[in-house]
C-alpha positions as CSV (number, residue, x, y, z in Angstrom):
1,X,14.9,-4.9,-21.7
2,X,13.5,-2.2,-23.3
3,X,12.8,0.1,-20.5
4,X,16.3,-0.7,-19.2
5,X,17.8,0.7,-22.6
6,X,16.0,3.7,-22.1
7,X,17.3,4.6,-18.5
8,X,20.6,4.4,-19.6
9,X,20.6,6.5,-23.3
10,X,18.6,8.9,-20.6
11,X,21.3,9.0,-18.0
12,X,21.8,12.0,-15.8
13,X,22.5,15.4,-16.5
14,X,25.7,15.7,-18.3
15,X,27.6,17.6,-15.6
16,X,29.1,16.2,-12.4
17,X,26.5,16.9,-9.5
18,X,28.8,16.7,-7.1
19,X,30.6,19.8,-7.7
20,X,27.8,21.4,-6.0
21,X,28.4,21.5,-2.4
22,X,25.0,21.3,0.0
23,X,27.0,22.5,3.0
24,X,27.9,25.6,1.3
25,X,25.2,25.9,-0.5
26,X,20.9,26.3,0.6
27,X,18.7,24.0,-1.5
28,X,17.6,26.7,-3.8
29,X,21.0,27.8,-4.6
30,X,21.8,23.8,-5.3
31,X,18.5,23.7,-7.4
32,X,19.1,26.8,-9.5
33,X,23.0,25.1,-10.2
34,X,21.2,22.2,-11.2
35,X,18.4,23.7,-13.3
36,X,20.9,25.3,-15.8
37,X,21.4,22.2,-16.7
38,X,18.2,19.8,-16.1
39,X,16.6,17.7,-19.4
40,X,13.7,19.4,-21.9
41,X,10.4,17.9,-20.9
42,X,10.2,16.5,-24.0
43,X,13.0,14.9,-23.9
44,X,12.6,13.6,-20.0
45,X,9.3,12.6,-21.5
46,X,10.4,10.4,-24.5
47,X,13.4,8.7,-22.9
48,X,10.8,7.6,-20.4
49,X,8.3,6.3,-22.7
50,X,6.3,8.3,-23.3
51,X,4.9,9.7,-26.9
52,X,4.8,13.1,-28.0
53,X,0.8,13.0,-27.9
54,X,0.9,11.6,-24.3
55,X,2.5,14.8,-23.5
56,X,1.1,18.5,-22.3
57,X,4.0,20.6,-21.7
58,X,3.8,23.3,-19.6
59,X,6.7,25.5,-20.3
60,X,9.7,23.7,-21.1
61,X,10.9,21.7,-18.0
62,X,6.9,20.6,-16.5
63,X,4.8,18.4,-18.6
64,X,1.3,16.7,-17.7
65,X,0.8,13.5,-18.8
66,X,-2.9,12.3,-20.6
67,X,-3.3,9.7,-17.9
68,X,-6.0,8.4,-19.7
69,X,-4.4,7.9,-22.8
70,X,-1.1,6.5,-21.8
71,X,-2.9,4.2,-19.3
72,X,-5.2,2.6,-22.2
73,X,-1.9,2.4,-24.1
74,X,-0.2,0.3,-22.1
75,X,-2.8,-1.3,-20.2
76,X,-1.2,-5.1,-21.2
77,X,2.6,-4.2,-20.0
78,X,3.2,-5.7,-16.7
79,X,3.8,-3.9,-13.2
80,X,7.3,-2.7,-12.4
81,X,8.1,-3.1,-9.0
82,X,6.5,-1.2,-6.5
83,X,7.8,0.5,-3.3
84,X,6.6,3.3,-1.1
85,X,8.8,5.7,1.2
86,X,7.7,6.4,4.7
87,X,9.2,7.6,8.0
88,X,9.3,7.0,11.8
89,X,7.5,9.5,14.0
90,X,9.4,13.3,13.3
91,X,10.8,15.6,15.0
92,X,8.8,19.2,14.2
93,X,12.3,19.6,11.5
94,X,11.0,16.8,9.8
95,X,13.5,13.7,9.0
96,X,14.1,14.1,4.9
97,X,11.2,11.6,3.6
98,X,11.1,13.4,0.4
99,X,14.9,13.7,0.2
100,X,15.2,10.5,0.9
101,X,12.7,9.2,-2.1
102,X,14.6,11.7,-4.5
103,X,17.8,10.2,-3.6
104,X,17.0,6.8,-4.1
105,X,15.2,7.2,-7.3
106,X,18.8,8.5,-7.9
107,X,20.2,5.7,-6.2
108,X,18.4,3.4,-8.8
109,X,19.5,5.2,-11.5
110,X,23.2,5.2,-10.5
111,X,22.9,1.2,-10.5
112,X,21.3,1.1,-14.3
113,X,17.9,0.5,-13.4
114,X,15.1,2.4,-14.8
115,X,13.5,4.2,-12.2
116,X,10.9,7.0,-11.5
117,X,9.6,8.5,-8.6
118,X,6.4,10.0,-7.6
119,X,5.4,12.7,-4.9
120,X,2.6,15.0,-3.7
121,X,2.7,18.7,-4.7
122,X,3.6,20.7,-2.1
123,X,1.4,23.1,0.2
124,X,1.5,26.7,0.1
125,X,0.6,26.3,4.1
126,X,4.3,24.9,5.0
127,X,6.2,26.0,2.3
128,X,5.4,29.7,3.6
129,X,5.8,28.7,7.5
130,X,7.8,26.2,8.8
131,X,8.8,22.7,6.9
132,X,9.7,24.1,3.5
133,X,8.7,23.3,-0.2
134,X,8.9,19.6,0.4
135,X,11.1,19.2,-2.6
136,X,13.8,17.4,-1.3
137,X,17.2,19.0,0.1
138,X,20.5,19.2,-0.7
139,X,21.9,17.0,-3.3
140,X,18.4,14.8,-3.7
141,X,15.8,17.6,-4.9
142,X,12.9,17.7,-7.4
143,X,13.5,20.4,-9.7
144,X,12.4,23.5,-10.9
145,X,12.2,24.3,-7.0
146,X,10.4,27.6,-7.8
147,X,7.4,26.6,-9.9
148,X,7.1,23.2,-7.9
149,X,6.9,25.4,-4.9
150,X,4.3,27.8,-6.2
151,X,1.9,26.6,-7.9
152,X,3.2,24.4,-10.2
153,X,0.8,23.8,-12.6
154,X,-2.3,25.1,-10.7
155,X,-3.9,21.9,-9.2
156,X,-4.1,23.3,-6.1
157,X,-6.0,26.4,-7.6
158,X,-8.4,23.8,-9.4
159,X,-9.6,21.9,-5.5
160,X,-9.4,25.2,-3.5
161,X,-12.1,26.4,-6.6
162,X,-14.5,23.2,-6.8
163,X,-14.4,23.0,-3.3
164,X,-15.3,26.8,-2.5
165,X,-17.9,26.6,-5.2
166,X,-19.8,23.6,-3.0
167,X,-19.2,26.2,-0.2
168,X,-21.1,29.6,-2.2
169,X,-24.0,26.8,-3.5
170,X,-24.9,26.0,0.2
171,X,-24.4,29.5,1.7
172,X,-26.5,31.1,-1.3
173,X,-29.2,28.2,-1.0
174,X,-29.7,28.8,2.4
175,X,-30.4,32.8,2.1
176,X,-32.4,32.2,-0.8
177,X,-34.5,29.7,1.0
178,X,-34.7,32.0,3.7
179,X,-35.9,34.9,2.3
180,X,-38.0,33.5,-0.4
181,X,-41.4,31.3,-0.6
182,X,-42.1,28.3,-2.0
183,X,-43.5,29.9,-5.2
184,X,-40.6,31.8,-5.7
185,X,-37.9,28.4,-5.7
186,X,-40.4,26.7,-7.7
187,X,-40.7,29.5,-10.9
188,X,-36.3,29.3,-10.3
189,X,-36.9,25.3,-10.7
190,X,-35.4,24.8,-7.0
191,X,-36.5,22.2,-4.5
192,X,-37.0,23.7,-1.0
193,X,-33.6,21.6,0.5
194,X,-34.1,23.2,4.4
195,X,-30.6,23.1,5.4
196,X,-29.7,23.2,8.5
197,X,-27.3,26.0,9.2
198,X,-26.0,24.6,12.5
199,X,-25.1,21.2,10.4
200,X,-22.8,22.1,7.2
201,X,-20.2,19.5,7.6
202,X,-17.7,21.5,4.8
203,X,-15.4,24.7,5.3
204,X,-14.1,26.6,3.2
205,X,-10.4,25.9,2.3
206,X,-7.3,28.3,2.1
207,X,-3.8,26.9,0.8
208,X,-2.3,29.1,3.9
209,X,-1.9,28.3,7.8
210,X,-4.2,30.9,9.2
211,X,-5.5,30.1,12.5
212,X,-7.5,33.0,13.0
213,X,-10.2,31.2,10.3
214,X,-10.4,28.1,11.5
215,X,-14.1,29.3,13.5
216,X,-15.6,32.3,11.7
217,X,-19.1,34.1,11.6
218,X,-19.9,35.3,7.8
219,X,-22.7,37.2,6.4
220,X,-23.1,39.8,8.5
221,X,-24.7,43.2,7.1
222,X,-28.6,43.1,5.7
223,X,-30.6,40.2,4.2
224,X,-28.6,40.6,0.8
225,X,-25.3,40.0,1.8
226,X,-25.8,36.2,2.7
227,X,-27.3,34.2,5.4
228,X,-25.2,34.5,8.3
229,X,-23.9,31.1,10.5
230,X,-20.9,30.3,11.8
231,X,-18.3,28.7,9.5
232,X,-14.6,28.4,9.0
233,X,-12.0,27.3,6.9
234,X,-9.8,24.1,6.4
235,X,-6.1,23.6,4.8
236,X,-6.5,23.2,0.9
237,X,-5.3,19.6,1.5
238,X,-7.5,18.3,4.1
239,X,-10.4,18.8,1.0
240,X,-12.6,16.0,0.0
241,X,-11.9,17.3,-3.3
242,X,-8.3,16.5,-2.7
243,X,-8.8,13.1,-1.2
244,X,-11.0,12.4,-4.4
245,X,-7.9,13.8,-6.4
246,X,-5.5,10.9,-4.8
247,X,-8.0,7.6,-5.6
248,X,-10.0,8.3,-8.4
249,X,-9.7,6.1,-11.3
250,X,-11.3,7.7,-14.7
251,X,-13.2,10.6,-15.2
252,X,-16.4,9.2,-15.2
253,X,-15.3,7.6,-11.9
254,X,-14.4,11.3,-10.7
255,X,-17.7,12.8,-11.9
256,X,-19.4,10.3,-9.8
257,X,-17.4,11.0,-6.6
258,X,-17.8,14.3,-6.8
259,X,-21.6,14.0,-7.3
260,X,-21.8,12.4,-3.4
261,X,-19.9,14.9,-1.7
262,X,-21.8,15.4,1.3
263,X,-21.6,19.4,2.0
264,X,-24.9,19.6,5.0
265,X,-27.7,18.5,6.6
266,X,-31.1,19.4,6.4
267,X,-33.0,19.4,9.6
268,X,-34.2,15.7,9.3
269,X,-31.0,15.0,9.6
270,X,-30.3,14.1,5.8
271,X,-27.5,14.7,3.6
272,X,-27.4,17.2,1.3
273,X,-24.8,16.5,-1.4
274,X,-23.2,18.6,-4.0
275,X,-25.7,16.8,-6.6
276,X,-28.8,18.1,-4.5
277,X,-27.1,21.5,-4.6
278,X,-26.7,21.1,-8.3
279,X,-23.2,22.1,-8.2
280,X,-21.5,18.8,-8.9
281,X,-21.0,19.3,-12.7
282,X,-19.4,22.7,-12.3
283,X,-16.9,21.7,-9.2
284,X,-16.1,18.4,-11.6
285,X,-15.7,21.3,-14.9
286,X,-12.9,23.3,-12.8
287,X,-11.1,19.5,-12.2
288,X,-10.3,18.6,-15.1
289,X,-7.0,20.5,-15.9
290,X,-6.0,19.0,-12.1
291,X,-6.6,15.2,-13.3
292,X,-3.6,14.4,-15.6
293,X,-0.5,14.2,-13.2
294,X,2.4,16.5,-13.8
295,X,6.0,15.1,-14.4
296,X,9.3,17.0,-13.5
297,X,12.5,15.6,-12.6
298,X,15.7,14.9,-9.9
299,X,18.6,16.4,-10.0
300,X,20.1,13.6,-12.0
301,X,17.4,13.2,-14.4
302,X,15.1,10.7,-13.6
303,X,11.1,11.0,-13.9
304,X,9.2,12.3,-10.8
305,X,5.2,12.5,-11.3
306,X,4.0,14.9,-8.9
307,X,0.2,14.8,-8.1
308,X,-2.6,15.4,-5.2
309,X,-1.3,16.6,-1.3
310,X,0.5,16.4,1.3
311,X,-0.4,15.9,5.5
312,X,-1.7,12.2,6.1
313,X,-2.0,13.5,9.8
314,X,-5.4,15.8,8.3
315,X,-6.1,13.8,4.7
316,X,-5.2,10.4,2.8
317,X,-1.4,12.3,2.2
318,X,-0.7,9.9,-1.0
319,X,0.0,11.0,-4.8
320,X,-2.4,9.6,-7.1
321,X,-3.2,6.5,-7.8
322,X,-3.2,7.1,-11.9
323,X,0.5,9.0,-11.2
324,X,1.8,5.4,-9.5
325,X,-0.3,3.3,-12.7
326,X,1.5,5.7,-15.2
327,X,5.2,4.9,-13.7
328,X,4.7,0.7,-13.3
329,X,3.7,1.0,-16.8
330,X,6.9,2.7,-17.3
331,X,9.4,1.8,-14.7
332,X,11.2,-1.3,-13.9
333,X,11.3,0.4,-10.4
334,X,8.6,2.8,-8.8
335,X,9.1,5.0,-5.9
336,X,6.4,6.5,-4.1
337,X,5.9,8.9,-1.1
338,X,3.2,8.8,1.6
339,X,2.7,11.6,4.5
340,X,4.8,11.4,7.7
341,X,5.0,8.0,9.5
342,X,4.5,4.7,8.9
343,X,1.2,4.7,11.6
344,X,-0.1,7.2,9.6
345,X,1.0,7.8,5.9
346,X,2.0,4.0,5.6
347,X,-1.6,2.5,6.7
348,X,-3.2,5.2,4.5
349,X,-1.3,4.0,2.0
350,X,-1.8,-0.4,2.7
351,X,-5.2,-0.2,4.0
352,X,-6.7,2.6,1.5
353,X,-4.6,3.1,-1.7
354,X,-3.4,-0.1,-2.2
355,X,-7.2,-1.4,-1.7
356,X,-8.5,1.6,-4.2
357,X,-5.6,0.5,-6.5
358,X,-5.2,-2.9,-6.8
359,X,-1.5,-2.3,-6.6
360,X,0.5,-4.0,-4.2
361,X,4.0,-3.0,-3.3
362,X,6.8,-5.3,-2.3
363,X,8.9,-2.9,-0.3
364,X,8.8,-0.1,2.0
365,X,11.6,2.2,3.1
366,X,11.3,3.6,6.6
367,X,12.9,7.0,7.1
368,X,14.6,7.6,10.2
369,X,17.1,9.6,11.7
370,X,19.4,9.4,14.6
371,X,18.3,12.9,15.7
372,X,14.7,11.6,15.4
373,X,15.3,8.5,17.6
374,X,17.1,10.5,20.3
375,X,14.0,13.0,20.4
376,X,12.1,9.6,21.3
377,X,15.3,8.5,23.6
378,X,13.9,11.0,26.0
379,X,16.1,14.0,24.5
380,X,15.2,17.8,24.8
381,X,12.4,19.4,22.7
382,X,13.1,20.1,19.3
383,X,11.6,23.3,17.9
384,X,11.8,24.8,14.7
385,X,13.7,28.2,14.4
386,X,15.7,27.4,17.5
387,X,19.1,25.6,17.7
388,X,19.2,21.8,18.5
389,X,20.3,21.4,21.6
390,X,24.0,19.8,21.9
391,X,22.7,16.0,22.7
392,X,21.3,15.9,19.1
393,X,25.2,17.0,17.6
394,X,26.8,14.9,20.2
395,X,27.3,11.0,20.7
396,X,24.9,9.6,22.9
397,X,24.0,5.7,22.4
398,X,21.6,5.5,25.5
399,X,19.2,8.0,24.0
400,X,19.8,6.2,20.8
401,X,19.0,2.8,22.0
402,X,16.0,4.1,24.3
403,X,14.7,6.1,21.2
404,X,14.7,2.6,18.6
405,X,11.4,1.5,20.2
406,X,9.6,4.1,18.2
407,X,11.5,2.5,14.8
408,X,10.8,-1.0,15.6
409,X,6.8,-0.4,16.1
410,X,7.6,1.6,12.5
411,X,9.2,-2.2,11.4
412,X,6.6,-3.8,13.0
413,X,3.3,-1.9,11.0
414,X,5.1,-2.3,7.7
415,X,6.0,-6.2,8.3
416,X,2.5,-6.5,9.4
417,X,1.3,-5.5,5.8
418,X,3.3,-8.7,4.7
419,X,6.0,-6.7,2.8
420,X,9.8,-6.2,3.0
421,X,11.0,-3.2,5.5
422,X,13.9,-1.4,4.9
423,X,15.3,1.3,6.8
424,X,17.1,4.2,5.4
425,X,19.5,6.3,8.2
426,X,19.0,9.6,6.7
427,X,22.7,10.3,7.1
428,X,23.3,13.6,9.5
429,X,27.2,15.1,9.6
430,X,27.1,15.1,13.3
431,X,25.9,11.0,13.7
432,X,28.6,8.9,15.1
433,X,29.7,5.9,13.7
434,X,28.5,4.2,16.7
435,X,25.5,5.8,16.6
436,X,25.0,4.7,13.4
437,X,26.0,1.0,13.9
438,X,23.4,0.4,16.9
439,X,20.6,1.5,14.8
440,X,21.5,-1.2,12.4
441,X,21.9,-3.7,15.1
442,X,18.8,-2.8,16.3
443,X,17.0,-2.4,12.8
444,X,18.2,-5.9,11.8
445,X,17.4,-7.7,15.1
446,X,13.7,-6.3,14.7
447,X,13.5,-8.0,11.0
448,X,14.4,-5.2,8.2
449,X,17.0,-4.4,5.9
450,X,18.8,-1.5,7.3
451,X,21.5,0.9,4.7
452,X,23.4,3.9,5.5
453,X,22.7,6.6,2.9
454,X,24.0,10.2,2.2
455,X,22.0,10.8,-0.3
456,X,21.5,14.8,0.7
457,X,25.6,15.0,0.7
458,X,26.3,13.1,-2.3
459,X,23.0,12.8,-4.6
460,X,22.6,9.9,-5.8
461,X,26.3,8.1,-5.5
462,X,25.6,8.6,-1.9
463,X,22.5,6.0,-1.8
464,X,23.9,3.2,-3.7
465,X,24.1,1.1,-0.5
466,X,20.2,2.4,-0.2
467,X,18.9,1.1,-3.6
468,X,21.0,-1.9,-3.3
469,X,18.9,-2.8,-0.4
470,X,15.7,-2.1,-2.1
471,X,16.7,-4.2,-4.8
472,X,17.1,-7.1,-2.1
473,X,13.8,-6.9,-0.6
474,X,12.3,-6.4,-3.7
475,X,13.5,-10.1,-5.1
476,X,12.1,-11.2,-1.4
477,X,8.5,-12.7,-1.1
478,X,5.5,-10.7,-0.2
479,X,2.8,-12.4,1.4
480,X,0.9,-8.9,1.6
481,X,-2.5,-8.1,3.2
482,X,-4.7,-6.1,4.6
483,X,-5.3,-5.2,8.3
484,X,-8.4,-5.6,8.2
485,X,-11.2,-7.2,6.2
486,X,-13.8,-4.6,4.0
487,X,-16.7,-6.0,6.3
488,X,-15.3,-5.0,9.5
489,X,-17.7,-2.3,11.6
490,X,-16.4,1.0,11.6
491,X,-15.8,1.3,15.2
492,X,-13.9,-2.7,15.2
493,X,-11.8,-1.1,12.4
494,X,-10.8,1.8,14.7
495,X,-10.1,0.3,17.2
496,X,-7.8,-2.1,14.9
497,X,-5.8,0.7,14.0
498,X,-5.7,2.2,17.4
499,X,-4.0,-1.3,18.7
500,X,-1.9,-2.6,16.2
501,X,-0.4,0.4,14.8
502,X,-0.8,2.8,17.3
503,X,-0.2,0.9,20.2
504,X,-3.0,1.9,22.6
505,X,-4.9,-0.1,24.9
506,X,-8.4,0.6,23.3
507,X,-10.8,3.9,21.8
508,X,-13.1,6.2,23.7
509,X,-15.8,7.9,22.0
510,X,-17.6,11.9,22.4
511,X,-21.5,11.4,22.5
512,X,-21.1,12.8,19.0
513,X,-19.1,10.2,17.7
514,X,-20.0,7.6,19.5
515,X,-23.6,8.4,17.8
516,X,-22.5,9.1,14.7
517,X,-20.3,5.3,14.4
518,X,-23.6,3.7,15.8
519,X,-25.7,5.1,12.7
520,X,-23.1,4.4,10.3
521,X,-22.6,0.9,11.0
522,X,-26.2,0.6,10.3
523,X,-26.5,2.2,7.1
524,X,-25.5,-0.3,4.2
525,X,-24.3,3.0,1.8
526,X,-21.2,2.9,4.3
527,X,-20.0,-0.8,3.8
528,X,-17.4,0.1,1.6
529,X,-16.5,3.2,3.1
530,X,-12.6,3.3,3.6
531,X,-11.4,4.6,7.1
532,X,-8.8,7.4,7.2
533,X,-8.1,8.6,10.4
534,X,-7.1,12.1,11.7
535,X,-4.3,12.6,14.0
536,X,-1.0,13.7,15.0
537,X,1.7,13.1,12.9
538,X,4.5,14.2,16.1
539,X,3.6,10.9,17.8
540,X,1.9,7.2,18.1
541,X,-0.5,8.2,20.3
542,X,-3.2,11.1,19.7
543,X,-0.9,13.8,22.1
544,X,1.9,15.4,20.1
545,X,3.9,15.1,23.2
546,X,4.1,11.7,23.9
547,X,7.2,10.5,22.2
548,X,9.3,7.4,21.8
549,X,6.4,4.4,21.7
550,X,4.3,5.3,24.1
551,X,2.0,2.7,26.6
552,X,-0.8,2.7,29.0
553,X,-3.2,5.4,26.7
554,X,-6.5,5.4,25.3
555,X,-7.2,6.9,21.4
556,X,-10.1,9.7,22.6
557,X,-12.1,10.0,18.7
558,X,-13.9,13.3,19.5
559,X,-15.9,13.5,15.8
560,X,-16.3,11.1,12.2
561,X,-16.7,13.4,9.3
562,X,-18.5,11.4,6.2
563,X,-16.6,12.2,2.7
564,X,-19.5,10.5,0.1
565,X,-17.4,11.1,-2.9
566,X,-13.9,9.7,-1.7
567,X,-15.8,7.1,0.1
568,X,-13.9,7.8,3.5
569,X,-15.3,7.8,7.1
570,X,-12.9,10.1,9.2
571,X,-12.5,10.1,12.5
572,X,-10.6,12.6,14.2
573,X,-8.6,11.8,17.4
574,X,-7.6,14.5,19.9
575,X,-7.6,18.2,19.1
576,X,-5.7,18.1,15.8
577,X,-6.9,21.2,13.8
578,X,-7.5,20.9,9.9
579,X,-6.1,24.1,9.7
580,X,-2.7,24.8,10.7
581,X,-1.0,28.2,12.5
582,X,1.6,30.1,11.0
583,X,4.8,30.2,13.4
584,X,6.5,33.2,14.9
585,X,8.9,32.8,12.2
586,X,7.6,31.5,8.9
587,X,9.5,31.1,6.1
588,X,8.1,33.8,4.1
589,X,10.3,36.1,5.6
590,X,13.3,34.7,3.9
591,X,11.4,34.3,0.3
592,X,12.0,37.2,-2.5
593,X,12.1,37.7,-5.8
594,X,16.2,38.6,-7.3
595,X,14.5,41.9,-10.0
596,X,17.6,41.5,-11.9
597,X,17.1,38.2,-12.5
598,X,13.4,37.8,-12.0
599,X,14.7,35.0,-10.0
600,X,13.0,33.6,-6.6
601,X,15.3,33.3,-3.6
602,X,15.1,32.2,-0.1
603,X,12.9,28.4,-1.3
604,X,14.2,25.8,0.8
């Protein structure tokens, strides 16, 4: 009772959000409205629960929260209930996950329920090229837009820092081995580590899309200016720094983690860790202002933690699990985001986080659109920066009806997990009222809850119907569970995934990985290793070009990367890159700064 008390003295903001118009207006022009107006942090902060001394503001709309603190607090109040947002496979546009997650958390609110919401921070990579800030849109955003777009509160700083520190241990151990005797390592107090330069598993990491680094040669020039290899460098997000961001517990579990980050090799083929490299303590030491989560706000008010990254194609793609502890503590009602689709971002989420956790959800809202599911109909390509071609603005129920087998293998992976499915139609101006109807018919007859919600048009008011289903399957047994057991091989597990959420007909392995899975399932350290696969988020199958729910294919895993600390075997399917391009149009070009207002434009 009392956390329902405090979501309604908190309310919304005190002006009408629907005076702001989303088709007249671009998100950061809605955002900027709605910041003029948006609650103190410490006032967002105590109506939520939480005590002054909980609180770290930073600035006067962004807290962080002492995780540690409020967690010890209120370690004997029960769970709220729990419910995680994902998608069907996108178009390139993307299909509104996050707006979607913001406007039901709104949603929620508008019904009297006390509600929060929790999302990862956005990466410089696509909110500089194609996909935007991932803030939300129209009437459904995360606010402030500008600092949550750039920056924030320098977490992303923190990883890119530990993990490029791991990076100048190994590249200055190996031209200091090189150049000096044993003598000399031993009067420095170093042990001789004989890396093998051909074998570092880590890049460095760069919160941009820069293809031209992905394969590099550094240290060229004499013997003092570095030992020269080949290298590269990774998205910021795809960090085992980042992934140890998103599961860890407590600090001390953190400092452990990141004392079994595995950075090399030496030429026995042994790991070399970040402990062996003696860097462990210093990469943990640049953490710690990243561990407490960061807590802004919706348009209307309500609490959003935002914490750890984005891209569950490349990395887990899940907020923290001490963000989603804090918010069950406090909410009657929890929202939470994972990356792209539910083959992806949703198994990361049931067969990783919820096992790291302990939590267990009883809902989960598939994203879709009708534009999505006539993309998987067999429709024209969709590409950013070019218009959609007129059978995405125009009715057309046989691409529509073709295009719902990609949705019900969606319905299918979440009702496999033993929770309730809901689908959300992310509500477009151009969908029919036919359209819309047969993806309900079509939702329902494949076993989930299916609601109509223009949350982006009308903020929250628009996803009453939304949250109202929520609600539903949330009073609905749960009979959740794993797909598969912790004692499962590695390569069994694969080719679990591969089949029952994927929908291929079985795995292939390189020589590489097919040697690398052999020695792992043979080394005990790896038994409770969780596996996080890497792979396109634009389809089921490992080729981006394979829409709708593809048959007749085989997953090809071409390597398994080890992360000690996160405890994650990864194996990567296809030719996914961990580091993205920038487009022929990024969105850069639109981004500036107002110098009359010191105000920054062009965000969306």
């Amino acid at each position: 009772m009392a956390r329902a008390q405090r979501a309604v003295k908190g309310g919304s903001n005190k002006f009408d959000i629907l005076s702001l118009d989303p088709t007249k207006l671009a998100d950061w022009q809605v955002a900027d409205e709605a910041e003029k107006r948006m609650k103190h942090i410490e006032r967002l902060a105590e109506e939520w629960g939480i005590e002054k001394k909980e609180l770290i503001p930073m600035g006067h709309y962004i807290g962080k929260i002492d995780y540690a603190a409020i967690l010890d607090r209120l370690k004997d109040r029960p769970n709220g209930k729990y419910i995680d947002v994902t998608a069907i496979t996108p178009t390139p546009l993307g299909e509104g996950k996050t707006t979607t997650t913001m406007g039901l958390v709104q949603g929620l609110g508008k019904l009297g329920k006390n509600v929060s919401g929790a999302i990862r921070q956005p990466s410089a990579g696509p909110t500089m090229n194609i996909k935007g800030s991932a803030a939300g849109g129209g009437l459904s955003q995360c606010i402030p837009l500008t600092p949550f777009s750039l920056g924030l509160t320098g977490d992303f700083d923190a990883v890119s820092l530990a993990h490029n520190l791991a990076m100048v241990a190994v590249q200055a151990r190996l031209q200091h081995e090189f150049i000096n005797d044993d003598a000399f390592l031993a009067a420095k107090r170093l042990k001789r580590l004989d890396i093998d330069p051909r074998n570092v598993e880590m890049k460095w990491v760069i919160d941009f899309c820069a293809q031209s680094l992905r394969d590099i040669v550094m240290g060229l020039g004499g013997k003092m200016d570095g030992f020269m290899m080949r290298s590269g460098f990774a998205i910021n997000v795809s960090s085992e720094v980042m992934a140890i961001l998103a599961v860890f517990q407590d600090l001390k579990d953190f400092r452990d983690r990141m004392s079994k980050i595995v950075v090399a090799y030496n030429k026995k083929g042994e790991p070399v860790t970040t402990a062996d490299l003696e860097v462990d303590g210093a990469m943990t030491a640049w953490m710690l202002r990243a561990l407490n989560p960061n807590l802004l706000q919706t348009l209307e008010g309500q609490p959003v933690m935002v914490h750890a990254g984005p891209f569950a194609n490349i990395a887990v793609g899940q907020n923290s699990i001490v963000a989603d502890r804090i918010a069950l503590k406090l909410s009657d009602y929890h929202v939470t985001e994972s990356g792209f689709a539910a083959d992806i971002g949703f198994e990361k989420f049931w067969n990783i986080k919820c096992r790291f956790s302990g939590l267990v959800p009883q809902a989960a809202v598939i994203v879709a659109t009708v534009r999505a599911l006539k993309m998987h109909g067999g429709g024209p390509a969709v590409a950013p920066g070019k218009p959609l071609d007129p059978a995405y603005t125009k009715e057309n129920l046989a691409l529509v009806e073709k295009g719902c087998a990609n949705l019900l293998a969606h319905i299918e992976t979440v009702k496999k997990a033993g929770i309730n499915p809901v689908v959300c139609i992310n509500s477009f101006y151009t969908d029919t009222r036919a359209e819309v109807d047969l993806v309900k018919k079509i939702g329902e007859q494949g076993g989930a809850r299916v609601a109509l919600s223009q949350h982006w048009l009308k903020g929250g008011e628009g996803a009453r119907e939304l949250a109202e289903a929520v609600i539903d399957a949330c009073n609905e047994k749960t009979e959740f569970k794993f797909l598969y057991e912790d004692k499962m091989p590695l390569r069994k597990r694969i080719e679990t995934i591969a089949k029952d959420v994927y929908g291929a007909d079985g795995v292939s392995y390189s020589a590489d990985a097919a040697a690398k899975a052999e020695r792992m399932e043979k080394d005990p350290k790896f038994k409770d290793f969780a596996t996080c696969m890497v792979k396109t988020h634009l389809s089921l199958s490992h080729d981006p070009t394979l829409k709708g729910r593809p048959k007749g294919w085989t997953l090809p895993i071409r390597d398994i990367l080890t992360y000690g600390g996160a405890k994650f075997l990864v194996p990567v399917a296809g030719a996914i890159a961990l580091l993205p391009g920038t487009a022929s149009d990024p969105a850069f070009r639109r981004v500036d700064v107002d110098v009359e207002t010191g105000k920054v434009t062009g965000l969306f």
